[in-house]
C-alpha positions as CSV (number, residue, x, y, z in Angstrom):
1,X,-267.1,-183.2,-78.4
2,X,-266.7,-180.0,-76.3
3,X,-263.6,-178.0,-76.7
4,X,-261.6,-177.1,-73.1
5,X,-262.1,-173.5,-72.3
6,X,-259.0,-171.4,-73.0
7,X,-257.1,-170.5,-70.1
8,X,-256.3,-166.5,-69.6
9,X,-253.0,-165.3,-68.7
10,X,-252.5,-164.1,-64.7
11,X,-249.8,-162.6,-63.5
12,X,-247.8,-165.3,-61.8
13,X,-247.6,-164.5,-57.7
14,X,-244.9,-164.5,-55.8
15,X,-243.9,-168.0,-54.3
16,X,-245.1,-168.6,-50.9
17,X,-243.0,-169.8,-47.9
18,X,-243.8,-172.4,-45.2
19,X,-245.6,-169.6,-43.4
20,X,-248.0,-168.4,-46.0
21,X,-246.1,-164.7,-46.5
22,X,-244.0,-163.8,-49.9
23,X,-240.0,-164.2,-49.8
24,X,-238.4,-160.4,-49.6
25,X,-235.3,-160.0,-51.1
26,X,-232.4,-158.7,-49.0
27,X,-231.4,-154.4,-49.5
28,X,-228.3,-155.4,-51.5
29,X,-230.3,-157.0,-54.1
30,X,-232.5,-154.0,-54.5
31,X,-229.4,-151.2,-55.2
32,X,-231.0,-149.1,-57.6
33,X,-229.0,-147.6,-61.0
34,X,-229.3,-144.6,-59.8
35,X,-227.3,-146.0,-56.3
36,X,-224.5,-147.3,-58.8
37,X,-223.9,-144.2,-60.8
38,X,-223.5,-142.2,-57.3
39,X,-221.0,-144.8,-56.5
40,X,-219.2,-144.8,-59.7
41,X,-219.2,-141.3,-59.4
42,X,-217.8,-141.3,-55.9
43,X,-214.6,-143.3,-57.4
44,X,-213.9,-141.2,-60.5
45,X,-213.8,-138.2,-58.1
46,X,-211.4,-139.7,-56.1
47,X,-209.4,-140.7,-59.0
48,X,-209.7,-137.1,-60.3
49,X,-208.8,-135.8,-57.2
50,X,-205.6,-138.1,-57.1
51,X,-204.8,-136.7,-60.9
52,X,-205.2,-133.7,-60.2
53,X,-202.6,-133.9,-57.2
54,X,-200.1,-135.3,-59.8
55,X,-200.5,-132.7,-62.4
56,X,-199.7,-130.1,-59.5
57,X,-196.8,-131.9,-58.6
58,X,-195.3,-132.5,-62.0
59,X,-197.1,-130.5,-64.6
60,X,-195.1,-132.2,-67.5
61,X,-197.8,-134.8,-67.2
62,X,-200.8,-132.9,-67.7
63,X,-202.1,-133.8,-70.8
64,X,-202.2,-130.8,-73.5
65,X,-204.5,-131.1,-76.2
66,X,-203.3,-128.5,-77.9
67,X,-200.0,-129.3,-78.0
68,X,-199.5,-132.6,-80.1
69,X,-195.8,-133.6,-79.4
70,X,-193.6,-132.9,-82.7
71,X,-191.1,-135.4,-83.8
72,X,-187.5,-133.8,-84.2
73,X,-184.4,-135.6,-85.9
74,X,-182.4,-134.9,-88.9
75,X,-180.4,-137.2,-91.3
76,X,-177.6,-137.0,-93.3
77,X,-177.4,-139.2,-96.1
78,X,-174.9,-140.9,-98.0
79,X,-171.9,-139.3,-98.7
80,X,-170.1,-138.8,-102.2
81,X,-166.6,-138.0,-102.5
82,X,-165.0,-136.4,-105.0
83,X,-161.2,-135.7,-105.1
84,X,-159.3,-133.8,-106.1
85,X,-161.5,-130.8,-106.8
86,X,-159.7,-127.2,-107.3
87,X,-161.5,-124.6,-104.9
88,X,-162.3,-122.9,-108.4
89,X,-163.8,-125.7,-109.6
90,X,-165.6,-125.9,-106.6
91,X,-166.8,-122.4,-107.2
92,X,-168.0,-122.7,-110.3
93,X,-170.0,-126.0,-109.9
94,X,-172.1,-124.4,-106.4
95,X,-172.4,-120.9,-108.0
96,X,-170.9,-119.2,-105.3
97,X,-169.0,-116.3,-105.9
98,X,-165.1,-116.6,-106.2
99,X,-164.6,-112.8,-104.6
100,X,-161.0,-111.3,-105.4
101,X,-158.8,-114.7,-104.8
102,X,-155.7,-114.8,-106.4
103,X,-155.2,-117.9,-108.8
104,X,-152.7,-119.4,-106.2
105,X,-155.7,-119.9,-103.5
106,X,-158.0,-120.7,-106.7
107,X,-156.0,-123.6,-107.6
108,X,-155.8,-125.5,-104.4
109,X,-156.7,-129.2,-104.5
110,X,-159.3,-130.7,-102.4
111,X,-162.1,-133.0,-101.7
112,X,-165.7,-132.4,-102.5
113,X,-168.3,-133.9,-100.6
114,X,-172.4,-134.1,-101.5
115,X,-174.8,-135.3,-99.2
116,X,-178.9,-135.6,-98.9
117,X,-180.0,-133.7,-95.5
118,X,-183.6,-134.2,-94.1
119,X,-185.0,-132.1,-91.0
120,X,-188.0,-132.6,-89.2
121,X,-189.5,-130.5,-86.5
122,X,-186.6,-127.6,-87.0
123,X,-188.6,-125.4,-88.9
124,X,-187.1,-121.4,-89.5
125,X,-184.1,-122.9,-86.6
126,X,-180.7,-122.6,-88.1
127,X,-179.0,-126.1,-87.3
128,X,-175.0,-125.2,-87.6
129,X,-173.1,-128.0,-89.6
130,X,-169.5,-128.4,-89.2
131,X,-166.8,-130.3,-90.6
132,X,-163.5,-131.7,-89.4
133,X,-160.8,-133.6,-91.3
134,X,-158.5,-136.2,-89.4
135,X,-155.4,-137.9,-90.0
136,X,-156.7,-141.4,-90.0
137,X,-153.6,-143.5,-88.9
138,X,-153.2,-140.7,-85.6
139,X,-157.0,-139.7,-84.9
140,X,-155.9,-136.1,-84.6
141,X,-157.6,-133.7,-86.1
142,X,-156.2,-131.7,-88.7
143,X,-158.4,-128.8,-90.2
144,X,-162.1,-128.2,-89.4
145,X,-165.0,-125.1,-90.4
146,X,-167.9,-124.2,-88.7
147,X,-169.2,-121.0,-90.2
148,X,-172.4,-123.1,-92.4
149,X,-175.7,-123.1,-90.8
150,X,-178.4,-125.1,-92.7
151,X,-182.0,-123.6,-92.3
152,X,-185.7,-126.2,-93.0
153,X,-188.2,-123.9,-94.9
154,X,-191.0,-126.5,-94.0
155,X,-192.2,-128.7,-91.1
156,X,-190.1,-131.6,-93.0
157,X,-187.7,-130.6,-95.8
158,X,-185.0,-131.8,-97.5
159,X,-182.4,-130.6,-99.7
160,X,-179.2,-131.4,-100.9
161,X,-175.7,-130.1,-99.4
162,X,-172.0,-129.7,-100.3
163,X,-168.7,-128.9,-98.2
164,X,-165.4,-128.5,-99.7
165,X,-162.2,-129.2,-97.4
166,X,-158.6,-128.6,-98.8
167,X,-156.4,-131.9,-98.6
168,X,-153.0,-132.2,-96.7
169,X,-150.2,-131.6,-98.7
170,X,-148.4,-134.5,-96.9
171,X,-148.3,-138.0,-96.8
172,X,-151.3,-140.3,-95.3
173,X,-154.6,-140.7,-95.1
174,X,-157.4,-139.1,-94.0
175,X,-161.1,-138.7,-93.2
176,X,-164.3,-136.2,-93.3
177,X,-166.8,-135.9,-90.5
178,X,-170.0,-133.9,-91.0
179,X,-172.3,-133.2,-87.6
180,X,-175.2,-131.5,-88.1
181,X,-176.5,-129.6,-84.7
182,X,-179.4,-128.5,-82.7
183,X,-180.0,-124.6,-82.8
184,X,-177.6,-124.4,-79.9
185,X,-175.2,-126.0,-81.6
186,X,-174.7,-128.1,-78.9
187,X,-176.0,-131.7,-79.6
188,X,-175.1,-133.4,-82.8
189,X,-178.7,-134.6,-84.5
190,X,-176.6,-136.4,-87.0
191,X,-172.8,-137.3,-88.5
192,X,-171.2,-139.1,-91.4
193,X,-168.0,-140.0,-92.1
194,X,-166.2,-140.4,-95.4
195,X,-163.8,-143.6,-96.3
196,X,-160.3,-142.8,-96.1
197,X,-158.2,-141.4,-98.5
198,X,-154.8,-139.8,-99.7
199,X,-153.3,-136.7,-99.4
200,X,-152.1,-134.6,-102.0
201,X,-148.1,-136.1,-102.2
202,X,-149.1,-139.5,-101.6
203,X,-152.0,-139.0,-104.5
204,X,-149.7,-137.3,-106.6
205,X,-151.8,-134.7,-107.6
């Protein structure tokens, strides 16, 4: 039984119409690659163009690649009190030097405070830190010192810090708050506040 011939491949023609002629396809069908790049081109231009107009008008925008944006902050951690603590006493356990004060300053009372301080972004800036005690029936402030300035060695440091404020010698209660300040001294980055306690009559000491 003879076997069918096998049939070759041929390109496939184009479809004819009712008239005999091939079926074009319309211009728009046809846009080349090369048509759509021009045109994608043509709108990123104009977008860069509109950027650019921005950037002029507020350069804070402009992107900087340089210039990664730094975080800045700093914390004050948890305070703890200590009361009452002789300045002498206070001397001896921060290893400052007592200088040529007579035993009668030496021996005043007070409160000593210890705190945790983080800073971030304030490296070689000296951030001033400042005290202030207040009466805390009235709100008005009673004594206060400004002349510490705390200075990060690193990028992010850490360290821990000490104040010593004298009490009151009258009766009440009172109150520590510690602000820690930008370079200006200006804004406050952080602040803590102690619980209130006695002065030195009504503690009896």
């Amino acid at each position: 039984m003879a076997k069918p011939a096998a049939q070759k491949n041929r390109p496939s023609r184009a479809p004819r119409s009712g008239s005999g002629r091939a079926t074009r396809r319309s211009p728009r069908a046809r846009t080349s690659l090369a048509a759509f790049v021009i045109q994608a081109g043509a709108i990123a231009g104009a977008v860069g163009a509109v950027l650019s107009v921005v950037f002029v008008l507020l350069p804070n925008l402009r992107p900087k690649a340089d210039q990664a944006p730094t975080e800045k902050r700093a914390d004050i951690g948890v305070l703890k009190v200590e009361r009452p603590v002789t300045y002498k006493q206070y001397l001896q356990r921060t290893g400052l030097p007592g200088g040529d004060y007579g035993a009668a300053y030496l021996g005043r009372q007070g409160v000593f405070v210890e705190f945790d301080v983080s800073i971030t972004g304030y490296k070689g800036q000296p951030l001033p830190l400042r005290w202030s005690l207040f009466d805390a029936v009235s709100g008005a402030e009673v004594s206060e010192a400004k002349g510490t300035t705390l200075r990060a060695e690193a990028p992010s440091d850490r360290a821990t810090w000490h104040i010593w404020a004298p009490l009151p010698r009258r009766r009440g209660t009172f109150f520590l708050l510690i602000q820690l300040f930008d370079p200006k001294g200006v804004v406050p980055l952080d602040r803590a506040q102690t619980e209130s306690f006695p002065g030195r009559a009504a503690g009896g000491t």
